[in-house]
C-alpha positions as CSV (number, residue, x, y, z in Angstrom):
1,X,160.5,-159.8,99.4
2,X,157.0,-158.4,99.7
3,X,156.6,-158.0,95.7
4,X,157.4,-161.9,95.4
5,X,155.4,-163.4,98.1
6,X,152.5,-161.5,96.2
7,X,153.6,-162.6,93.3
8,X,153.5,-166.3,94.5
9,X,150.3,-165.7,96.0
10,X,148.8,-164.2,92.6
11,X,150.4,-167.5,90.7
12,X,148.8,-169.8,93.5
13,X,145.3,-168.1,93.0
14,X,145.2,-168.4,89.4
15,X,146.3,-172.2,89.9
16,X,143.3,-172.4,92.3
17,X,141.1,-170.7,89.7
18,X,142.1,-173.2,86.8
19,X,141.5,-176.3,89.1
20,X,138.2,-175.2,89.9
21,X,137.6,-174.1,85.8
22,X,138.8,-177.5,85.0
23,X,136.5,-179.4,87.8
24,X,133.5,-178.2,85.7
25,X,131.7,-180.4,82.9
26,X,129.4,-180.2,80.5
27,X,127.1,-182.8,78.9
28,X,129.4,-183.1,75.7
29,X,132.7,-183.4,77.9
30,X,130.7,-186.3,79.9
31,X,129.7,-188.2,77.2
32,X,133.3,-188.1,75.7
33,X,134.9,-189.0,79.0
34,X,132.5,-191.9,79.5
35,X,133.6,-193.1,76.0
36,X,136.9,-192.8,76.0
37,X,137.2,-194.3,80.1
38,X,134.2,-196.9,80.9
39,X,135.7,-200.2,80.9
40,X,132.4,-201.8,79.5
41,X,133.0,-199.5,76.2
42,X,136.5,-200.3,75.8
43,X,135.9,-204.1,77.2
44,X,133.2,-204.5,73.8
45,X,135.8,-202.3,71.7
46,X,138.1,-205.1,72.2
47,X,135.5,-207.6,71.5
48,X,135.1,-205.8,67.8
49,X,138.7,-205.8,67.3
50,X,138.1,-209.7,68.1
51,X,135.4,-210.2,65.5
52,X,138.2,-208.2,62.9
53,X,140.7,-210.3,63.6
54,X,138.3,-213.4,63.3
55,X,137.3,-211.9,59.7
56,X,141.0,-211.8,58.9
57,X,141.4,-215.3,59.8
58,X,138.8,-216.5,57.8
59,X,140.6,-215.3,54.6
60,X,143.7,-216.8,55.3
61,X,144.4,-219.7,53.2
62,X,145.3,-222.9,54.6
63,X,149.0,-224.3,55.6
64,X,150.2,-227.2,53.8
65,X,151.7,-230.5,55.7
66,X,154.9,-231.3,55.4
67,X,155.9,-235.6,56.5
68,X,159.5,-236.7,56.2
69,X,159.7,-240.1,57.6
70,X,163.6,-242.2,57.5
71,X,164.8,-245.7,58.4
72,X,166.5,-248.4,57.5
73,X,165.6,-251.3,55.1
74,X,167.1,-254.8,55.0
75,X,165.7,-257.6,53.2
76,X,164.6,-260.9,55.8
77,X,165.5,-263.2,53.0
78,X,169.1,-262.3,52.7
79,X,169.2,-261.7,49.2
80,X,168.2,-258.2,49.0
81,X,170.1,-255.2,49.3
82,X,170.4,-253.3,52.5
83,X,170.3,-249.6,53.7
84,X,168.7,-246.4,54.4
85,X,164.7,-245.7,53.2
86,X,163.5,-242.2,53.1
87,X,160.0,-240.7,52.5
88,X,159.1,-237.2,51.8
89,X,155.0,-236.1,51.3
90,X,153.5,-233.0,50.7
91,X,149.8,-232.1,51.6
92,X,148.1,-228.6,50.2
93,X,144.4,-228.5,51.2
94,X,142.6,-226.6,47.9
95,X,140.8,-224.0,49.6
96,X,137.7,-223.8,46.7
97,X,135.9,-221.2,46.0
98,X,132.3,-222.9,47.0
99,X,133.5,-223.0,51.2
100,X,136.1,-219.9,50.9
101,X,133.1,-217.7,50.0
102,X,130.8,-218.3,52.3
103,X,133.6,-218.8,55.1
104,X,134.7,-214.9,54.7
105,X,131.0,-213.6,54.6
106,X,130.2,-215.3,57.8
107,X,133.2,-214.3,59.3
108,X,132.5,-210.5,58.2
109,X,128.7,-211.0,59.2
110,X,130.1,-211.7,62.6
111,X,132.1,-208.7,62.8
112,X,129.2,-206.6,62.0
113,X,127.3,-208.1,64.7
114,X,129.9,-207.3,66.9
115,X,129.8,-203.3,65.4
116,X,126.5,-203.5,66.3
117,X,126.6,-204.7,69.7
118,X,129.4,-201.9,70.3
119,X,126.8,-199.3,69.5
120,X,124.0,-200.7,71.1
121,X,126.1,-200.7,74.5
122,X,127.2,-197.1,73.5
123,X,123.9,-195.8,73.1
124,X,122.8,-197.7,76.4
125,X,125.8,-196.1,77.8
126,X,125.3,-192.3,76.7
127,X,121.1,-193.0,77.7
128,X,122.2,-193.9,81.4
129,X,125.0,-191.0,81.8
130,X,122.5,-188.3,80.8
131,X,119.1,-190.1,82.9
132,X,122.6,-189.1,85.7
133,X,123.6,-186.2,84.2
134,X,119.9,-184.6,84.9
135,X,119.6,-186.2,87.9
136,X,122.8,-183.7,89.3
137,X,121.2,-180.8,88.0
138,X,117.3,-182.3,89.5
139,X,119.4,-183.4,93.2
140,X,121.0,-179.5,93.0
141,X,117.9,-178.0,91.9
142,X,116.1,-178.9,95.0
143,X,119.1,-178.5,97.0
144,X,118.7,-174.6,96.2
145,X,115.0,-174.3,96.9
146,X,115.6,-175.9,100.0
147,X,118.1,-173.8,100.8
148,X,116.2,-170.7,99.5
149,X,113.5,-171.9,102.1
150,X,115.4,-172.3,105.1
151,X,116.4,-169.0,104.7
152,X,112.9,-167.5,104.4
153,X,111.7,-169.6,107.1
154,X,114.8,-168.4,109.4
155,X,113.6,-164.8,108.8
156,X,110.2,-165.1,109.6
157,X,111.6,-167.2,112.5
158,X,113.7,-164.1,113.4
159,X,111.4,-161.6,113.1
160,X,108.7,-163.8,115.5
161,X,111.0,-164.3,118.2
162,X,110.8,-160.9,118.3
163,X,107.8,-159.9,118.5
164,X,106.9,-162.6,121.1
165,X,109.8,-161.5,123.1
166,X,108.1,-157.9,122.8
167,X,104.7,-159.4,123.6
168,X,103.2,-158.9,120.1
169,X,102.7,-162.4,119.3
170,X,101.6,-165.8,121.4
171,X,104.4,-168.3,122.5
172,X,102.3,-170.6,120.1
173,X,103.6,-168.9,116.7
174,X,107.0,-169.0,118.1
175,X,106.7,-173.1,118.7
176,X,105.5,-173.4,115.1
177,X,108.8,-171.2,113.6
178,X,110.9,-173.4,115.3
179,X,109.1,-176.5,114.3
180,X,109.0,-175.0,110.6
181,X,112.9,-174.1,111.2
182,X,113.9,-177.7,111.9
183,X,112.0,-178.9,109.3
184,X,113.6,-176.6,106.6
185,X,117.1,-177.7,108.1
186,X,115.8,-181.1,107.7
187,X,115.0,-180.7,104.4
188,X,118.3,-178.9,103.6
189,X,120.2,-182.0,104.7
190,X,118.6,-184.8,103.2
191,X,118.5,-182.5,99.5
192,X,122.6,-182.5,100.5
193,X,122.5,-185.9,100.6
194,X,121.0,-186.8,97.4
195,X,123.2,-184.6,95.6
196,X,126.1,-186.3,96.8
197,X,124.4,-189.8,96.2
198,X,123.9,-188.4,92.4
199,X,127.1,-187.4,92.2
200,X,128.2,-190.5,93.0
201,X,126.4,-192.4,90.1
202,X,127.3,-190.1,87.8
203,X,130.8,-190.8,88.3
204,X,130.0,-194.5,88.3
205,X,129.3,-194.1,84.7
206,X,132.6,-191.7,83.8
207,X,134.9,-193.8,85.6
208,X,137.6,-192.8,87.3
209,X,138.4,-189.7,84.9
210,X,135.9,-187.8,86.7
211,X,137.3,-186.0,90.0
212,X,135.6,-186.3,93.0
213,X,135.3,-182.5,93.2
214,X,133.6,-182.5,89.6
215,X,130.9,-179.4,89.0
216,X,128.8,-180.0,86.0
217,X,128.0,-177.1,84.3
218,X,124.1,-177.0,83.0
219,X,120.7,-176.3,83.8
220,X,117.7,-178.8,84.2
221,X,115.4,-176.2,81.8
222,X,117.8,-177.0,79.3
223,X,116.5,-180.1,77.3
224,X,116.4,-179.8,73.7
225,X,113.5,-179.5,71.5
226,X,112.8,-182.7,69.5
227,X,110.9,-182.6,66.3
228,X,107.7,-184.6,65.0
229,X,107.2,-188.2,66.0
230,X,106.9,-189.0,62.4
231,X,110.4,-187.7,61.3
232,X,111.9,-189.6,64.8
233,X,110.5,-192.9,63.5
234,X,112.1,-192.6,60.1
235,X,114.8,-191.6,61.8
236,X,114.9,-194.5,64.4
237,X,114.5,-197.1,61.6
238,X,117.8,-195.8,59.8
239,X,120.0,-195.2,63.2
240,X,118.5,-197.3,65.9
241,X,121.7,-199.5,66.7
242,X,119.4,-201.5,68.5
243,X,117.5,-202.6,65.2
244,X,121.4,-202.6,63.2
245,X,122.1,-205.6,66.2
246,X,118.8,-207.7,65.1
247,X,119.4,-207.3,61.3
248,X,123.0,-208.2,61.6
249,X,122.0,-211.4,63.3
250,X,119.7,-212.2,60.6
251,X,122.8,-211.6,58.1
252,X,125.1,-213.8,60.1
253,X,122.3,-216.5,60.1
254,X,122.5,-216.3,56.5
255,X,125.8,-216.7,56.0
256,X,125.8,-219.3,58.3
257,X,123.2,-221.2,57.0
258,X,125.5,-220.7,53.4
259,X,128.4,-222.3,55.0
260,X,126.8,-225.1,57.0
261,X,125.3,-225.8,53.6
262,X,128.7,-225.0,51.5
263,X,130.3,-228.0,54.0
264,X,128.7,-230.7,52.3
265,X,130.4,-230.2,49.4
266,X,133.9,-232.6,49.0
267,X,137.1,-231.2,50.7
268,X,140.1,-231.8,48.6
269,X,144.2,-231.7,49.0
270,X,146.7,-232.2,47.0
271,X,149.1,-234.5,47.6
272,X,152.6,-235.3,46.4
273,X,155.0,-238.1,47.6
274,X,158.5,-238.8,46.8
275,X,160.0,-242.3,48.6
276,X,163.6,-243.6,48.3
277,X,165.1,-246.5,49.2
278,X,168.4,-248.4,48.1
279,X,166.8,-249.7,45.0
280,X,164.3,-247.7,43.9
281,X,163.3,-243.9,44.1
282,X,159.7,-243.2,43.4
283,X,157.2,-240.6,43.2
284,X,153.7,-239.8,43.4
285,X,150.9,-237.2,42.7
286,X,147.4,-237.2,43.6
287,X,144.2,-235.9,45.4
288,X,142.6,-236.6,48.4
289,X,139.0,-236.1,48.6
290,X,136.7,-236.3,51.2
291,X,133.7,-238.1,50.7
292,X,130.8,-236.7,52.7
293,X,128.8,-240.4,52.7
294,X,128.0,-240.7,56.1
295,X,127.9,-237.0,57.6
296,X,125.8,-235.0,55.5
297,X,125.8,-232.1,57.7
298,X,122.0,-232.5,58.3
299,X,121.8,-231.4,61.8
300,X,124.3,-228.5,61.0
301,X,122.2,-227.5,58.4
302,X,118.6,-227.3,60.4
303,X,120.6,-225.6,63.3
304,X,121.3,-222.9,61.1
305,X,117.9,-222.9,59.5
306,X,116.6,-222.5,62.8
307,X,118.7,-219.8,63.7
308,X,118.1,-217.8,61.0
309,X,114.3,-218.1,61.2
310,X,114.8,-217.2,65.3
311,X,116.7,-214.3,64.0
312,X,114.5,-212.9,61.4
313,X,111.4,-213.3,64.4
314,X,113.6,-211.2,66.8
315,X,114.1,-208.7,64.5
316,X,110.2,-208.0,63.5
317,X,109.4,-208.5,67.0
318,X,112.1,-205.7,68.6
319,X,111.3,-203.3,65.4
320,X,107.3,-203.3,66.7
321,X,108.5,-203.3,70.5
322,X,110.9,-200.3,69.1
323,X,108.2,-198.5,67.6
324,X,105.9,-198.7,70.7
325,X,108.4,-197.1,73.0
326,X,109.5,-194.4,71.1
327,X,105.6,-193.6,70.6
328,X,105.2,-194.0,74.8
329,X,108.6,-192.1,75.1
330,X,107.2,-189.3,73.0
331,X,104.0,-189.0,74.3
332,X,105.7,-188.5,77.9
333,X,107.9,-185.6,76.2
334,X,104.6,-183.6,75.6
335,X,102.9,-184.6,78.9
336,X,106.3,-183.3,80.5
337,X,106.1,-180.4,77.7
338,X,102.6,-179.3,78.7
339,X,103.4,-179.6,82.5
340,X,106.1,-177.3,82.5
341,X,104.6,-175.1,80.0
342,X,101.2,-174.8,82.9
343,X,104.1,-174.6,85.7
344,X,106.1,-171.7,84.6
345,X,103.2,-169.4,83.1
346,X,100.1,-170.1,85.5
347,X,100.6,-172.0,88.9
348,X,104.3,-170.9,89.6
349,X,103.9,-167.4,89.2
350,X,100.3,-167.4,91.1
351,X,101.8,-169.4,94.3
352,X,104.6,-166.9,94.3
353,X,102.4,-164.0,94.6
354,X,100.2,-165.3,96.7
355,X,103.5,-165.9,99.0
356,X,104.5,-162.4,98.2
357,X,101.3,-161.4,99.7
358,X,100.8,-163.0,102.7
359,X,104.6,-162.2,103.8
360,X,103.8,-158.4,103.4
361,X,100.1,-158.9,105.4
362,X,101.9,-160.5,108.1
363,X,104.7,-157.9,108.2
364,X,102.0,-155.2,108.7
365,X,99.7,-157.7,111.1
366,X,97.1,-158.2,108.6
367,X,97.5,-162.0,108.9
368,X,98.8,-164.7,111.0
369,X,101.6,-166.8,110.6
370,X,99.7,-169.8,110.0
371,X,98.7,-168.1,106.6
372,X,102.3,-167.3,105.5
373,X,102.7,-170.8,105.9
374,X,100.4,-172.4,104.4
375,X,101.1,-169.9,101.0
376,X,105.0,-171.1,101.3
377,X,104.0,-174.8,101.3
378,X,101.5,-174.2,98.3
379,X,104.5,-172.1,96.6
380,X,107.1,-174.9,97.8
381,X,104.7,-177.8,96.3
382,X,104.3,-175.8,93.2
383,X,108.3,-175.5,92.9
384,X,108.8,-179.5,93.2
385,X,106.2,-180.0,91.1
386,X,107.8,-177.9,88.1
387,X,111.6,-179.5,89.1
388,X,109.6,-183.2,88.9
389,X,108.1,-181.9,85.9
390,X,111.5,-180.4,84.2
391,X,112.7,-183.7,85.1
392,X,110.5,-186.3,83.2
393,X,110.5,-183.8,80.2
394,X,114.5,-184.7,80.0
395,X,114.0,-188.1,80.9
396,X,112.1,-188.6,77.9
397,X,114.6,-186.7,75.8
398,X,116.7,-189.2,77.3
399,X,115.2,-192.3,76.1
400,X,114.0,-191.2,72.5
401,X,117.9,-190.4,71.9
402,X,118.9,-193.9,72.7
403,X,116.5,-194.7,70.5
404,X,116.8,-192.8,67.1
405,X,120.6,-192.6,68.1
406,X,121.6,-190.0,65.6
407,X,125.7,-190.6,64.7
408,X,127.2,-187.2,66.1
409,X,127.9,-185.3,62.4
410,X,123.6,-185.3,62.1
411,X,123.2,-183.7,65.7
412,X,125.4,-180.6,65.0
């Protein structure tokens, strides 16, 4: 009995263990879970589908009309014959070449639009999961230096008490540990907070796929290297789906204008006829052909013109706008770069010795409390600045991926 209720008690921690395991996330299992789960991905997946089915449609050929009309005939001066009339017609519309063409090419220029518009909310979407993603590891950063402090600051508070309670030190250092106490605590809590608050709008992007319990598995150092700005703007010209959206608008405009243009040309059907009635039995074959007299399609035609030239200005305009913020994006990366760089080899290291230092002076009496202090907030202010830092170098990463938006076979 003893054997099995370890047994059960192994099996239970090793079920605990592989819930906690499978709690944890990475960037990569993020992004995939965002893809596969947020409803605005899958709501403009459907809206491709859509555009495919459209461009399906718009090669179908047309259905013919079928009229059967029957009665009865009798003759108002008595001398004809009397009895049943039928009528049968057939109708094909021809669909010609000169409006089938240009039909199908808008229809597919619409459905690469729609392509488009799926990656540009993709990329959007990936950009504002990993601005959260960082924002975790930023939240828990601070969460750990401020827990890291409380803890120093409880120590020092620890070891005054006692040596006011001995008579070594004035009452006065003592009201200033506590003061420094509460605030640490303080701090503690409201870092706890805004972890939770991150949390929370990380999972607003995932979805519900992401448990409540989630851990993501990273570190706020860990932002990857980007190369020159040169190779990121050839490389934003080729992949930017934003700039794929404006130049498939200016091919739909095309087609468009093709079509509107394509519709002034004459419809024609075919038409065959068969009519019966107790006399005679006749038949007939013929076309019918629109005659475009009065509608000339003018106004269609400018519409489209006017689109087209709308759609070729939006285009130039958002590849310029493009340009300047990936060259504003990149020049944050370096200022971020160079911050972090001065952070972690120069001010960091200097305000932690100096902390080291005045901690052992006090311990030995050589300096006052008020010194130990003041080195913790310089080492503390030093600390934020590098997370801040760390932070706006990843931010940047951030936005000069949504905008070069390599397809995922290039990254690896």
């Amino acid at each position: 009995m003893m054997r099995r209720t370890k047994n059960l008690l192994a099996l239970a921690l090793v079920a605990g263990l592989s819930c906690v395991q499978a709690a944890e996330f990475d960037l990569a299992a993020l992004e995939k879970m965002a893809l596969n789960s947020s409803r605005a991905a899958l709501a403009v997946r459907d809206q491709v589908q859509a555009a495919r089915y459209a461009a399906e449609s718009a090669r179908a050929f047309p259905n013919p009309e079928l009229e059967y009309l029957s009665g009865s005939q009798r003759s108002r001066s008595g001398l004809g014959t009397a009895g049943d009339a039928r009528s049968l017609s057939l109708s094909q519309p021809l669909d010609l070449p000169w409006r089938r063409t240009p039909r199908i090419a808008a229809a597919d220029a619409g459905f690469n639009v729609a392509t488009a518009t799926a990656g540009v909310l993709e990329a959007d979407l990936l950009a504002n999961l990993r601005a959260r993603y960082f924002s975790v590891l930023r939240r828990e950063a601070e969460l750990k230096n401020a827990r890291e402090d409380a803890s120093t600051v409880e120590g020092v508070h620890t070891r005054i008490a006692k040596r006011v309670e001995i008579g070594e030190a004035a009452r006065f250092e003592l009201i200033k540990a506590d003061a420094e106490l509460l605030n640490a605590r303080k701090n503690v809590q409201a870092a706890s907070f805004r972890v939770e608050q991150a949390r929370s709008q990380l999972r607003q992007v995932t979805g519900e796929s992401l448990p409540p319990d989630f851990t993501v598995n990273g570190r706020l150092r860990d932002v990857p290297e980007l190369p020159a700005l040169s190779q990121l703007q050839r490389e934003m010209q080729v992949h930017s789906p934003e700039l794929q959206r404006a130049q498939a608008e200016v091919s739909r405009a095309e087609r468009q204008l093709e079509l509107e243009r394509a519709l002034r040309l004459p419809a024609v059907s075919l038409r065959a006829g068969l009519e019966e009635d107790p006399e005679i039995r006749s038949s007939r074959v013929g076309l019918l052909v629109s005659v475009p007299l009065w509608d000339r399609r003018q106004a269609q035609v400018g519409e489209a013109a006017a689109q087209l030239s709308r759609s070729r200005h939006e285009l130039e305009g958002r590849r310029f706008s493009l340009g300047q913020e990936l060259e504003v994006a990149y020049q944050q990366y370096e200022i971020a770069l160079a911050q972090v760089a001065a952070l972690e080899s120069g001010i960091l290291r200097q305000a932690e010795a100096a902390l080291r230092v005045a901690t052992a002076a006090y311990r030995f009496g050589e300096r006052g409390f008020l010194e130990v202090l003041d080195a913790q907030r310089v080492f503390r202010a030093a600390r934020a600045e590098l997370i801040q830092a760390r932070h706006e170098l990843a931010t940047a990463w951030v936005d000069i991926e949504r905008l070069r938006a390599l397809p995922k076979e290039e990254k690896q």
